[in-house]
N, C-alpha and C positions, 0 to 999 in steps of 0.2 A: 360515500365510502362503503355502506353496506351493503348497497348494492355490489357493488367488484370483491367483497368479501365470498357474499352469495357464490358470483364467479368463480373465485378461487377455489372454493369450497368443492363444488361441482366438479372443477377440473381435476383434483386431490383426488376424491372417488374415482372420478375413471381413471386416471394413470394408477390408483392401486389395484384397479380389477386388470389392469392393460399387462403391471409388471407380475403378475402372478399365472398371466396366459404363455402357455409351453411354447405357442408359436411364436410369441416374444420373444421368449429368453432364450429360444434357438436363435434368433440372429441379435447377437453379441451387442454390435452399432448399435442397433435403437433401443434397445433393454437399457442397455448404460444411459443413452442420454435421458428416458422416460426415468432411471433412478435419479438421475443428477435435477432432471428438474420435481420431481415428487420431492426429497432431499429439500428443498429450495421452496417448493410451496407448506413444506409440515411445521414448522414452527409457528406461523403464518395462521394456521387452520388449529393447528391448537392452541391458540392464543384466546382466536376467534369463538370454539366452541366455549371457554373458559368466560369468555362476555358473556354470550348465550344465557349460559348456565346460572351466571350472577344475576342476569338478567330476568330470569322464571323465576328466580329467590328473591330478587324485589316488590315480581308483580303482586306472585303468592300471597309476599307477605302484607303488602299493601290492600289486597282485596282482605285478609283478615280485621287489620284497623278495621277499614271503612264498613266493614261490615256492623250493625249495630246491636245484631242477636248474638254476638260472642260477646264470652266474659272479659270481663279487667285484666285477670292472668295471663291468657294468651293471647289477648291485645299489645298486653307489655312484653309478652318476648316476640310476637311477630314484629311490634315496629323496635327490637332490638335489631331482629334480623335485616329488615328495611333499612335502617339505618348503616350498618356495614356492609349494606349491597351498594349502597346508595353511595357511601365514599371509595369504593372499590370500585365502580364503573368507571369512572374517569382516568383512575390509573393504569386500566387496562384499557383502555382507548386511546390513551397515549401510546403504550406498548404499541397496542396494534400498528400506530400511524407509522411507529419507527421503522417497525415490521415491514410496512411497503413501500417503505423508501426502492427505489431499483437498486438492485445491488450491481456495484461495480463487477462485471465478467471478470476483469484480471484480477481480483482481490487475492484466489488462492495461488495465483504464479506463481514460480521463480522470477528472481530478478538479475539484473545485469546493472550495476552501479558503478558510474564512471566520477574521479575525483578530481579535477584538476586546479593546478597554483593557479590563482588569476595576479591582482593584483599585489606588488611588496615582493618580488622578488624569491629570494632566498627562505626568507621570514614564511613567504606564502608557499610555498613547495615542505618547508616544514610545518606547516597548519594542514598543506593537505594531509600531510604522514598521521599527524592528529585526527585527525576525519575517520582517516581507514582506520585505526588502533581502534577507534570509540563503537566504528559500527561493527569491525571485526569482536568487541567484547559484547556488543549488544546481541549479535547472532547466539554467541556462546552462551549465553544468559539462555537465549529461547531453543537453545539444543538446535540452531539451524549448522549448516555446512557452507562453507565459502573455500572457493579457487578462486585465485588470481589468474585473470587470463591473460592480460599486459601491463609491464610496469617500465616506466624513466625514473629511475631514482637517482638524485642526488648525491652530491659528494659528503653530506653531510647529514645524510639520514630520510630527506626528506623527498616528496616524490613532485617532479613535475606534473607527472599523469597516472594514474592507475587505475586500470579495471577487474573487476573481478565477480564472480557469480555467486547468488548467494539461494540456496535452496531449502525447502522445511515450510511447514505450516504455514498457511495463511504469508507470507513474506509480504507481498506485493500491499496488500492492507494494511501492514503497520509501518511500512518505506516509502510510501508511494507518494507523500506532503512532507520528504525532505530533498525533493530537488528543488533548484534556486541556487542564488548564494550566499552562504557562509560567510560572518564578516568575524575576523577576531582581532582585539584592541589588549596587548600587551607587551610586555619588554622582552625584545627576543634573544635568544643565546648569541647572535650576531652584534649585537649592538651594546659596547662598550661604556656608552653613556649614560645607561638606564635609559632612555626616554621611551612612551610608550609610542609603538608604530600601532598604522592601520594595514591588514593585511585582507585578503580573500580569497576564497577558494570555491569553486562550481560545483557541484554535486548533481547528479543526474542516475536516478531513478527509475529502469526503465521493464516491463513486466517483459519476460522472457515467453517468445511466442513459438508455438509447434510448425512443422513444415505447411501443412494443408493451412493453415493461415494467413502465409506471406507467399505471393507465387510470383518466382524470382525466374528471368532467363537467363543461362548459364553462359549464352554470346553477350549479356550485357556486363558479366564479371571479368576484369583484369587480375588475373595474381602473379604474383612477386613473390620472391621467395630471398631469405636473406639471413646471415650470421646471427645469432642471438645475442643480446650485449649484457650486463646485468648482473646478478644473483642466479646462481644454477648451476655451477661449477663447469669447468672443463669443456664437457661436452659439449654444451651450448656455440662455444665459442666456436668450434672446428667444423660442424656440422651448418649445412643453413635451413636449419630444419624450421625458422620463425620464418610467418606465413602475412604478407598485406594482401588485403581484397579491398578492389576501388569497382565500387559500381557507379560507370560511366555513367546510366543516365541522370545522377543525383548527385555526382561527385561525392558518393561518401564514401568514406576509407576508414576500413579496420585493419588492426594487426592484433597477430596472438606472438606469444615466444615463449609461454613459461609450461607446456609441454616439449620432451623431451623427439618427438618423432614430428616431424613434419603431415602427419595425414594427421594427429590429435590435436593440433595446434590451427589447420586448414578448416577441420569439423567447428571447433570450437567458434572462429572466425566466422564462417557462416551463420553460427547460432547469432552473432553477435549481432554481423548484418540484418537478419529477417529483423531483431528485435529493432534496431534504428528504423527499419524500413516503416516495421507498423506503430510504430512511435508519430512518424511524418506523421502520419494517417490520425493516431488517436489524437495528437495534437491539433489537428482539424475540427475534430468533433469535440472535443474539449474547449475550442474557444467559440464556436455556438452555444455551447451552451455558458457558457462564462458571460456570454454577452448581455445575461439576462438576472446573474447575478452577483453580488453586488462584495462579498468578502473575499473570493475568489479563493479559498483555503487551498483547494488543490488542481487550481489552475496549470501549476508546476512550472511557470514563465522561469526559464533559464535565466535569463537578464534582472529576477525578483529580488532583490535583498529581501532575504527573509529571517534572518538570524545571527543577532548578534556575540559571540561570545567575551566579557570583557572580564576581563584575570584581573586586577588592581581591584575592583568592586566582588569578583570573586561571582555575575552573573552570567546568566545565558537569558536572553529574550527573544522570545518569537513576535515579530512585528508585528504579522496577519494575526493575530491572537491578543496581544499585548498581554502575553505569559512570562514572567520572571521569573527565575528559579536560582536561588542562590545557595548553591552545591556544584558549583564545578569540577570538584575533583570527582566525585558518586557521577556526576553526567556523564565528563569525559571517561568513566571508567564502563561504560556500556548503560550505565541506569536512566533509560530515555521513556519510559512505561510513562511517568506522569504527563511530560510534552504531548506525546504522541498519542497518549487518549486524551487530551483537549484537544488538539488537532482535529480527532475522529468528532471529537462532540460538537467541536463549533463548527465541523461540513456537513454533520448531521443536520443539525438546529439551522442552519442555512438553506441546506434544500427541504425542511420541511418548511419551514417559514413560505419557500416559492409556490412547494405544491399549496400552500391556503389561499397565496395570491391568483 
């Protein structure tokens, strides 16, 4: 490990003499990316110098002990000092290891989050509407921004399908281990009898990616163009300003309709495609690597039950975790911080566990 610390070190120095060279920061491209990775390597290198340093304060103070022509008095505060290096190095060696975990590239994205009713009908198209309410509070919690880009909603509130973008801070890192699905176990406003139904719903989490990322051919896109249905008053209706794009080679198909002009609705779509596109892709290399271990927290398997919410006990449990939280109304109401940093800790403590194997 101290070896590739050494490494890191090294390379930290040159990319600070590299971002401070004028013929650098004359072209824009490589400056930005030698900051984004300098950025990326300094917490890293300051952590490391912080060992170091703890480290020449133990040796220090451990050549004082052992030395035997010094007095009693500053024998006693060097192995004071010895001794608080000595339980500090460890702590900071953990930091460090957290430190070079690789960090996920999409962490800081945008994202594109699709909800859909699966299972239960009526009951599950109003658990999706439940879905969006919770993550649309939880955005607003973290000061992020969310557009709806498409929605089927219901006659009763609830939606078959919705997607919508969600933009702000880090997004993609604190969203991106709640795709799967959502199971929820309570008495629905449809059901007369009281009895508790089982319902579920999809969620799909997916980082919103730049042009130069996905390289798309524009004979392999079919669009359609077509009446908006919905929420959006009047004009939707008369205009056919909502936009499908089906990309032939993959059969996949998007639609936008809740911009008002058909080119803002067609852009959007597009975004939406690249982002499915590089999804197929990151889904590839995500299960490589999942093949290797063993909790799989953010594997992100569509098909995963990963989350129970049950109203009559008043919990929410994460499977992959075996996390209970009994607050459902604080959860549903956006308060997801506690889930979602054990999520963060137990994929953390999972791939370090790999890196030691």
């Amino acid at each position: 490990m101290f070896q590739k610390l050494d490494t890191v070190e090294n390379r930290f120095e040159e990319l600070t003499q590299k971002i401070s060279d004028p013929d650098v920061i004359a072209n824009q491209k490589e400056w930005k990316e030698l900051m984004i990775e300098h950025a990326e390597l300094e917490p890293i290198v300051e952590k490391y110098r912080e060992y170091k340093k703890v480290q020449k304060q133990y040796d220090e103070a451990k050549e004082i002990v052992d030395d035997p022509n010094i007095d009693k008095e500053l024998k006693d505060l060097a192995e004071a000092e010895m001794l608080e290096a000595k339980d500090k190095l460890p702590q900071l060696e953990e930091e460090i290891k957290v430190l070079l975990i690789p960090k996920d590239k999409d962490d800081d994205k945008n994202v594109i989050c699709e909800i859909r009713a699966g299972a239960g009908g009526e009951e599950a198209a109003l658990f999706a509407g439940t879905l969006f309410r919770m993550y649309s509070m939880y955005a607003e919690r973290k000061h992020w921004k969310i557009d709806v880009l498409n929605e089927n909603e219901t006659g009763l509130g609830g939606y078959k399908e919705i997607s919508f973008m969600i933009t702000g801070k880090g997004v993609y890192s604190r969203l991106k281990f709640e795709s799967g699905v959502h199971r929820v176990q309570r008495v629905p406003d449809t059901e007369a009898s009281g009895r508790i139904h089982t319902s579920t719903a999809t969620v799909a989490v997916l980082p919103v990616v730049e042009d130069v990322e996905v390289d798309i051919n524009p004979s392999d896109i079919k669009m359609e163009v077509y009446r908006a249905s919905g929420a959006g008053g009047q004009h939707v209706n008369k205009t056919s300003s909502a936009v499908r794009l089906i990309h032939e080679p993959t059969g996949i198909v998007v639609e936008c309709q809740t911009e008002r002009s058909q080119f803002q609705n067609r852009e959007n779509a597009m975004k939406m495609l690249r982002t499915k596109l590089y999804d197929i892709e990151k889904q590839k290399q995500d299960e490589k690597v999942a093949s290797t271990r063993k909790l799989q927290v953010g594997s992100g398997e569509r098909s995963e039950k990963i989350r129970t919410y049950n109203y009559p006990q008043g919990r929410i449990t994460d499977h992959r975790i075996g996390l209970s939280i009994y607050q459902m109304e604080d959860f549903l109401n956006g308060n997801l911080d506690e889930m979602i940093d054990n999520l963060i800790a137990a994929d953390r403590a999972e791939k370090l566990q790999g890196d030691e194997e």
